[in-house]
N, C-alpha and C positions, 0 to 999 in steps of 0.2 A: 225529434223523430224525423222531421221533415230534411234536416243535415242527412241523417245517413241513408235517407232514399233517393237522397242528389247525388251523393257519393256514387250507390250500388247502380245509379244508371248512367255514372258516368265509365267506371268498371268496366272490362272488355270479354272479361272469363267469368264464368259462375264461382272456380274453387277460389278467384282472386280473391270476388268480392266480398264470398264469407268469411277470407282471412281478415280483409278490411273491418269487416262489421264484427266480427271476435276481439281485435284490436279497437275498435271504437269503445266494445261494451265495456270491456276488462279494465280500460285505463281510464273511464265518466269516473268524475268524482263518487258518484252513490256507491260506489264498487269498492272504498275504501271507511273502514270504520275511523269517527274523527272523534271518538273518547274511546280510548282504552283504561280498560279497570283492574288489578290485581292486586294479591294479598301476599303480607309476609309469611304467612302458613294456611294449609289448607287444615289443618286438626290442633284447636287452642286448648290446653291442657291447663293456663295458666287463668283462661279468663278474660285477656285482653286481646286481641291481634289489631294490627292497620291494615289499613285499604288505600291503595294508592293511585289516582288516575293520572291519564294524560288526556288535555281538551284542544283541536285546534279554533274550537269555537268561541265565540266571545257574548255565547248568549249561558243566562245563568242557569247552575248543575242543580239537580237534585239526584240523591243517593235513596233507593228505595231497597228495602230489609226485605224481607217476606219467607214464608215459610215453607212456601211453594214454589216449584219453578217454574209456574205460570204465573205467579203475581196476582193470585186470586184478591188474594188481600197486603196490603201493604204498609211499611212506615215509611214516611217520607221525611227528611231531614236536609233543607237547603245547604248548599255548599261554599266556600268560599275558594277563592282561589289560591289555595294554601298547597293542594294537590296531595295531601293524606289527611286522612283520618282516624284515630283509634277509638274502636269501638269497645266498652267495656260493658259488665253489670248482664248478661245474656246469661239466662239458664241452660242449662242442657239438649241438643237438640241440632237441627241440620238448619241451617239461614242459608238464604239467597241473597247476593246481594246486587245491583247494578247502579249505574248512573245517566240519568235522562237529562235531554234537555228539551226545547216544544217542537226541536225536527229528528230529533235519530238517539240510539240511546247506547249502553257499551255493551259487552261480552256479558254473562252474568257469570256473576265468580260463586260457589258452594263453598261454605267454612262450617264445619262440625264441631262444634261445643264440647265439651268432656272435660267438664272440671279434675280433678284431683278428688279420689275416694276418702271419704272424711277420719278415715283411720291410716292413710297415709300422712294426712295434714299433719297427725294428730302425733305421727310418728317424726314427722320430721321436726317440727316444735318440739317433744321430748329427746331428742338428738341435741339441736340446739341448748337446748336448756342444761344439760349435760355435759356439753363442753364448755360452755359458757359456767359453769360451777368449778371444772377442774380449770382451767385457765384463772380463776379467782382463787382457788386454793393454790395457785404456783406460783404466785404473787405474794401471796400472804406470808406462805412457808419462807421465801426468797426473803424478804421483808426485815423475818424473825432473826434470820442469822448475822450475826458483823461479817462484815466483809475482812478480811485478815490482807496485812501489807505484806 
């Protein structure tokens, strides 16, 4: 603080010096997030998604879940420097998710859960199972006949 009130008296115009002090604020390090966080999909249909960060710091990440966007309550799960993670096994439902570390922390990302309706499952397993019969019958049939020169 004491820097930019040396500056602002050293300054010779008032509109100077607020440009000076606009330019000091904007370009401090604290003005720039140094972990960004983001997901391969904001809506997982399958069950699984990643979360992928970028860290410029070398102190160690923790990735905190929560159900809330305030982080009322949380799960926390240390990180390594792998820089994604896939999160699996989550019920149905809106998660939060961010990554801290003991001085600043990322964006928080929202991923919506929505499995698959169990009579979709139910229908695409009977699809498969279906084709996978006729494909075994065209084999079979193939099979019975000689082949003629």
């Amino acid at each position: 603080m004491g820097a930019i009130i040396f500056v602002l008296q050293k300054l010779q115009t008032q509109s100077t010096a607020a440009l000076w002090l606009i330019l000091l604020l904007t370009t401090s390090p604290a003005c720039f997030a140094d972990i960004s966080l983001n997901s391969n999909t904001e809506i997982s249909s399958e069950g699984y998604f990643v979360l992928n960060w970028v860290s410029d710091s070398d102190l160690p990440l923790v990735l905190q879940q929560s159900l809330s966007d305030n982080f009322s309550m949380v799960k926390e799960t240390e990180l390594t420097d792998a820089g994604s993670i896939t999160i699996t096994g989550l019920v149905d439902g809106l998660y939060y998710f961010r990554v801290i570390n003991t001085s600043e922390q990322s964006n928080v990302v929202p991923v919506q859960v929505e499995h698959h309706s169990l009579g979709r499952a139910l229908g695409f397993f009977f699809m498969g199972l279906f084709l996978f019969c006729v494909l075994v019958a065209i084999i079979f049939i193939g099979n019975k006949r000689e082949p003629t020169l």
